[in-house]
N, C-alpha and C positions, 0 to 999 in steps of 0.2 A: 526616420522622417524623410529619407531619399520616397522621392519620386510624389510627397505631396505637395500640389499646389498653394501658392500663397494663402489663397481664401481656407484650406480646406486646413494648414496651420494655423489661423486666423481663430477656425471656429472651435479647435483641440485648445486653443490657448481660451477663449470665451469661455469656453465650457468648466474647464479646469479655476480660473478664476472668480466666475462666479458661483463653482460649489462651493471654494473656498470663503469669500466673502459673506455667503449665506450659515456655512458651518463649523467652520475654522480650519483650523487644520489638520483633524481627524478626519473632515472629509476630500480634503485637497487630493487629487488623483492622481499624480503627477510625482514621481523622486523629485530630488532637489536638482540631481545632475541633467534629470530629461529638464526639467522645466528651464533653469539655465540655456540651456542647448538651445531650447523652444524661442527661448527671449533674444537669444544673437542671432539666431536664423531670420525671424520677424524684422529685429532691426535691421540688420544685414538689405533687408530685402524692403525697407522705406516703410512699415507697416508701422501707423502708428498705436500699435495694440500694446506692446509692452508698458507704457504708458496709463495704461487703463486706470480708470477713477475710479474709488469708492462710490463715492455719488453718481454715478454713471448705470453702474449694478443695481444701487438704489434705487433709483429714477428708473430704471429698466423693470424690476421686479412689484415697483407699485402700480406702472403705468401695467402691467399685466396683469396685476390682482384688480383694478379697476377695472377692466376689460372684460375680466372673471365675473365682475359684479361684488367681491369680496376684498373692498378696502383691506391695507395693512397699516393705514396712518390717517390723519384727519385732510382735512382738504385744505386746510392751511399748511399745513407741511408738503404736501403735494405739490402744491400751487406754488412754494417757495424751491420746491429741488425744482419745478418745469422753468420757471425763470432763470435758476442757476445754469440749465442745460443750454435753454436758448441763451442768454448772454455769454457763452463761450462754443457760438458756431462754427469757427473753426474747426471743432470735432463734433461738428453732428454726420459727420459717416460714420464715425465711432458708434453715435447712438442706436442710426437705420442699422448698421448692419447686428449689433446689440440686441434691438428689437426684432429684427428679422429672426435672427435665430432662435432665439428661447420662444418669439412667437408662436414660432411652426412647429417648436416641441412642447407647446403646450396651451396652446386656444385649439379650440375647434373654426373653420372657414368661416363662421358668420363672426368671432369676438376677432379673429385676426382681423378683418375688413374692417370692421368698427375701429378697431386700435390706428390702422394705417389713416384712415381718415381723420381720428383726430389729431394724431401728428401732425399733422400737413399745417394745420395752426400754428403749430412752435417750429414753420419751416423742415419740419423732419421729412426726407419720404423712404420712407420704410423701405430697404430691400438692402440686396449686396451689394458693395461699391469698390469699383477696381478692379474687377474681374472684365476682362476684352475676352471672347470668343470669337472661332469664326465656323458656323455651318458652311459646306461647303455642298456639291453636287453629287455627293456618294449616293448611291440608294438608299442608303440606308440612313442616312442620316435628313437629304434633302427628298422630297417628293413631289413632283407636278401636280399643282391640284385645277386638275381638268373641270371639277363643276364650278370650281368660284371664276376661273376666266372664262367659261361657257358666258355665268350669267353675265359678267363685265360686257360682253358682247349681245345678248339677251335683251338687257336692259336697254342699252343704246339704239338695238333698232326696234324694240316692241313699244318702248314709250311716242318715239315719230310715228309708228304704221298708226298704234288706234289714236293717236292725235288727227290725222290725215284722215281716217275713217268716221272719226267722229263729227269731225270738220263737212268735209262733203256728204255725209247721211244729214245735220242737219239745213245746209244749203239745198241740198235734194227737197226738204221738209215743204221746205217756206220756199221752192217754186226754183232754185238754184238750178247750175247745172247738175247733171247726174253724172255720177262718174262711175265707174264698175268698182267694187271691192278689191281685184285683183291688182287694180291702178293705184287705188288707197296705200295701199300694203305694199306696193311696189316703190312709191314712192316715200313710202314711211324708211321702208328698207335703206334704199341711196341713201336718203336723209341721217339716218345712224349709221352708215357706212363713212359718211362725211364728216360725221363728230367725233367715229375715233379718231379718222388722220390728225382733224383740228385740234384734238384733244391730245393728240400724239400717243393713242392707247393699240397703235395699228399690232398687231399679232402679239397682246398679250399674255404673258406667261405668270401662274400662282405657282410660287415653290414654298413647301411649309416642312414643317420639322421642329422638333423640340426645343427647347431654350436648353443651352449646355448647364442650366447649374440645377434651375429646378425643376426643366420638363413641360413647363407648360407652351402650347401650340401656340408656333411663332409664323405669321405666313408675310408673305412679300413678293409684290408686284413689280413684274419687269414688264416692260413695252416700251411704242415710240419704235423710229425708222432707224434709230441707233441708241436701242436700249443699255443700261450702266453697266456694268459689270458685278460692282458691289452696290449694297445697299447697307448704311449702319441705321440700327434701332435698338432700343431699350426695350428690355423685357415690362409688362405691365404689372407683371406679379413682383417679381425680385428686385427690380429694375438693373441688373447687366446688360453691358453694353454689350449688341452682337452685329458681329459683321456678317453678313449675307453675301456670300461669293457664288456667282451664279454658272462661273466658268471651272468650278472646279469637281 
């Protein structure tokens, strides 16, 4: 077990307990002496998985046979373990992250999004919880993304120019002053040149790069005349928390 992360003991202990739960102990994966080991390490380390419910696995494995479209119980039994889950919220990370894993080992992308949404009903949001990362400036891990702060800058002055163009083409129309198109554009330009200062977007920078647990593309806006350093966000998919260091 050296050198695994809490989450990644977290999911060897999920896994191992709910074969168990589903099969007995014929299919329990685990000695008696790793498992042990498994459960003081966890506690050791404030995870409240050793803990784990029966009704938990249950509630985890119907709410995914529904997802599948292929009930394992009526919907009064369903509907009585969803009430038992949510009236003891105190462990619903227990549940999201419950769900998260068996989810992603076995829906395909459109039942897992169906599943995650209707969690969110009994309070749940599906992903891993208590995992902190931090992306940092490696190449390799962070990347400048020169077209999404192009357009941040794009946007700002193209929406004033054909404001300003449109403006004096139809005052041109109906008898206005005329003004040249290169004055339109020019002064459309200043005018978004003026929104980032005001907007504090002055030499915007997009740095993007993976989410540490499950990958999926993480991007993050630095700007302003003394942009942050860090920036924290939650993944959308898993929902871990990542810190974004932009100096490193």
């Amino acid at each position: 077990m050296e050198g695994c992360s809490r989450a990644d003991l977290e999911q060897m202990y999920i896994d191992a307990v709910y074969d168990y739960y589903k099969g007995g102990a014929k299919k329990f994966p685990l000695s008696d002496e790793v498992y042990d080991k498994l459960k003081e390490e966890l506690a050791w380390q404030g995870s409240q998985f050793p803990q784990l419910k029966r009704y938990e696995v249950e509630f985890v494995e119907a709410s995914l046979s529904y997802a599948k479209g292929e009930p394992i119980m009526s919907d009064a039994d369903y509907e009585n373990l969803k009430q038992r889950v949510k009236g003891n919220g105190k462990r619903e990370d227990v549940s999201a992250m419950l769900l998260y894993i068996k989810g992603q080992q076995l829906l395909d992308a459109e039942q897992y999004a169906a599943l995650s949404e209707n969690m969110k009903s009994l309070g749940i949001d599906v992903g891993l919880r208590g995992a902190s990362c931090t992306l940092n400036g490696d190449p390799c891990v962070l990347k400048p993304d020169q077209g999404a702060a192009a357009q941040i800058v794009t946007a700002l002055s193209a929406i004033p120019a054909v404001f300003f163009l449109a403006l004096f083409g139809v005052l041109g129309a109906f008898g206005g002053p005329s003004v040249p198109a290169p004055v339109s554009l020019g002064l459309g330009l200043f005018t978004g040149l003026s929104l980032l200062n005001v907007l504090d977007l002055q030499k915007p920078t997009v740095l993007k790069g993976p989410c540490p647990c499950c990958e999926t593309p993480i991007k993050s806006l630095f700007a302003g005349e003394t942009p942050v350093e860090t920036i924290s966000k939650k993944c959308d998919v898993c929902g871990t928390k990542i810190v974004v260091d932009s100096n490193k």
